[in-house]
FISE-946581 format. One record per residue (C-alpha): residue number from 0; residue in three letters; chain; x, y, z. Coordinates in nm, 4 decimals. Example, Ala and Ser with C-alpha at 12.3 -4.5 7.8 and 13.67 -1.06 7.14 Angstrom:
   i  aa ch       xx       yy       zz
   0 ala  A   1.2300  -0.4500   0.7800
   1 ser  A   1.3670  -0.1060   0.7140
This chain:
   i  aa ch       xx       yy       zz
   0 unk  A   0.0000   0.0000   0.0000
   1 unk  A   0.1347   0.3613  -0.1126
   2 unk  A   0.1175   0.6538   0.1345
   3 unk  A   0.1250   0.9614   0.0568
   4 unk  A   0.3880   1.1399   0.2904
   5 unk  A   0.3246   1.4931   0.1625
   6 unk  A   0.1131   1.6524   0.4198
   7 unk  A   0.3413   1.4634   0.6852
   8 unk  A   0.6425   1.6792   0.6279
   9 unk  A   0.6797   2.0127   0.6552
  10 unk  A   0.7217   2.2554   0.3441
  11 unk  A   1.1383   2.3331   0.4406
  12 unk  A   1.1787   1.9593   0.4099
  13 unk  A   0.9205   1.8694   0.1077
  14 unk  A   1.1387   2.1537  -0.0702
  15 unk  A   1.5081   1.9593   0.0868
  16 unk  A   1.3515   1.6767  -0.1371
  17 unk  A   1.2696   1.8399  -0.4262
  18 unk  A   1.5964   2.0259  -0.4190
  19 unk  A   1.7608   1.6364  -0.4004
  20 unk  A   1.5820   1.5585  -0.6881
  21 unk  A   1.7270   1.8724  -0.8823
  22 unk  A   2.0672   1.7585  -0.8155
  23 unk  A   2.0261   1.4028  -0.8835
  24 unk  A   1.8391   1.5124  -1.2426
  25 unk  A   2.1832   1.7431  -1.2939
  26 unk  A   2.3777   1.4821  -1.2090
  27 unk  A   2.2313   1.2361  -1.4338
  28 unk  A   2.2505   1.4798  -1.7425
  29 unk  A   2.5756   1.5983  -1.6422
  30 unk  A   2.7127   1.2426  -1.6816
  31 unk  A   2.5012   1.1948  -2.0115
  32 unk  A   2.2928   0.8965  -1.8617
  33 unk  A   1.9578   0.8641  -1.9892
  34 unk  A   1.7203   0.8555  -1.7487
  35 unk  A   1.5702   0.4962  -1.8558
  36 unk  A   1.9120   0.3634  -1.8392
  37 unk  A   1.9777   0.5220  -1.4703
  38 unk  A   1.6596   0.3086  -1.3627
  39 unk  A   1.7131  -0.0140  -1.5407
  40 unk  A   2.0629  -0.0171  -1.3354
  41 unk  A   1.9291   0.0799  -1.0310
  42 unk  A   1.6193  -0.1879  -1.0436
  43 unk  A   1.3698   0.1218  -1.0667
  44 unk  A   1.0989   0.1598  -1.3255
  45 unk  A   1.1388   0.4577  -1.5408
  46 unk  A   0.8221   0.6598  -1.3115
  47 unk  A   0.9742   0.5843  -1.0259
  48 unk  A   1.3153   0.7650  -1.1639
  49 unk  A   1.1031   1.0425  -1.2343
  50 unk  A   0.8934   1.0643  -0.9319
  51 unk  A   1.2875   1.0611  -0.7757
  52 unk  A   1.3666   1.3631  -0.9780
  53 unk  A   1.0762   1.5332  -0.9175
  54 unk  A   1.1446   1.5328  -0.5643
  55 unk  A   0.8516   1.2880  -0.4348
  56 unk  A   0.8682   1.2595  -0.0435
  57 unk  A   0.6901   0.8596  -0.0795
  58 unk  A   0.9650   0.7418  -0.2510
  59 unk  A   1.2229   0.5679   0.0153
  60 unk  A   1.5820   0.6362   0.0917
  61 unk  A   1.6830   0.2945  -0.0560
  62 unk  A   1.5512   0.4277  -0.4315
  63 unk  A   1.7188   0.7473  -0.3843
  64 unk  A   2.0474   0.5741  -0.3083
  65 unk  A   2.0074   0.3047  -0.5841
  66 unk  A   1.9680   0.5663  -0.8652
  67 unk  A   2.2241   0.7643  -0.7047
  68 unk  A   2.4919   0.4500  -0.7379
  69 unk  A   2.3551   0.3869  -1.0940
  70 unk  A   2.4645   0.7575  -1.2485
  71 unk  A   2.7411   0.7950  -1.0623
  72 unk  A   2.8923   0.4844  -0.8972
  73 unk  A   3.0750   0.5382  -0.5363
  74 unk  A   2.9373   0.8941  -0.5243
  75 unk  A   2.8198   0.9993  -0.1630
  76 unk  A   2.4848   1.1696  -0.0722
  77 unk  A   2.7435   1.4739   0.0988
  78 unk  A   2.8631   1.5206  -0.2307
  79 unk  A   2.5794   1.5095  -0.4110
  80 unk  A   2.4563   1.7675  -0.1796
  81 unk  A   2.8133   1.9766  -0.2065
  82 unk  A   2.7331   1.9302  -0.5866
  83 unk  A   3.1344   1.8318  -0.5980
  84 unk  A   3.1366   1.6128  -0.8625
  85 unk  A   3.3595   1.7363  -1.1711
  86 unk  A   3.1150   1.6606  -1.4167
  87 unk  A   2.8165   1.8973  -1.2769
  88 unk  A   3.1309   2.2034  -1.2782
  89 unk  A   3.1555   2.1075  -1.6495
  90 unk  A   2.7915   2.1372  -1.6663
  91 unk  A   2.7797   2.4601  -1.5071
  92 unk  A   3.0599   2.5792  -1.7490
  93 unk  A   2.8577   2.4528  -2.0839
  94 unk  A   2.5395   2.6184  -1.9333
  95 unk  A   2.6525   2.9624  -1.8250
  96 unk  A   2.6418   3.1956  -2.1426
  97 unk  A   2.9505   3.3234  -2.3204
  98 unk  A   3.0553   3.5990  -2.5252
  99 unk  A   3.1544   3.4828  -2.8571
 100 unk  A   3.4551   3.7583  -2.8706
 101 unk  A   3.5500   4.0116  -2.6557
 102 unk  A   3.3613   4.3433  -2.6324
 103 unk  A   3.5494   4.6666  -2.7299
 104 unk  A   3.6470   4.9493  -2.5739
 105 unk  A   3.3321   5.1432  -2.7104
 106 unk  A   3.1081   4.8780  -2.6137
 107 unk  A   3.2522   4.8644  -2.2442
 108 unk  A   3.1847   5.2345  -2.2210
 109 unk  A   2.8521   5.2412  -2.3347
 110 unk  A   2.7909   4.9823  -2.0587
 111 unk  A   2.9009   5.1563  -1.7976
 112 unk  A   2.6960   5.3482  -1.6241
């Protein structure tokens, strides 16, 4: 039988899940896993992977760690958390925007303000 855990936890820790889910959907693109392969390896159906992602508070601690260990084997929850991994900095640096050449001098003045 499937509870519903929701209105059990407060909104501060329904939003610590979601944010969990965030980083373990970064992760998982960051390492270039598809999302039905992260779940096949971890045992998971593919809804269950995304109820994971989506930050669901019924699924258990056991799933969460499962499809954390299938995108990135040996990885900790800490530094999951600390978002340490190299590949989510490389994913940061492909998603930040960036100036395809540098701006000149006139264009730096008429920014400043």
């Amino acid at each position: 039988m499937k509870y519903n855990e929701a209105p059990l936890l407060t909104s501060q820790h329904l939003a610590e899940m979601e944010g969990i889910g965030v980083k373990l959907a970064r992760l998982r693109r960051a390492r270039k896993v598809r999302q039905a392969d992260a779940a096949a390896r971890a045992g998971l159906a593919r809804s269950t992977a995304v109820l994971i992602e989506k930050g669901d508070p019924s699924r258990t601690w056991g799933q969460i760690f499962r499809y954390l260990e299938a995108i990135a084997p040996g990885l900790s929850l800490p530094a999951l958390l600390q978002e340490s991994d190299p590949s989510l900095a490389a994913l940061a640096q492909a998603e930040a925007t960036q100036r395809v050449r540098p701006m000149s001098a006139a264009e730096l003045q008429a920014l400043d303000f």
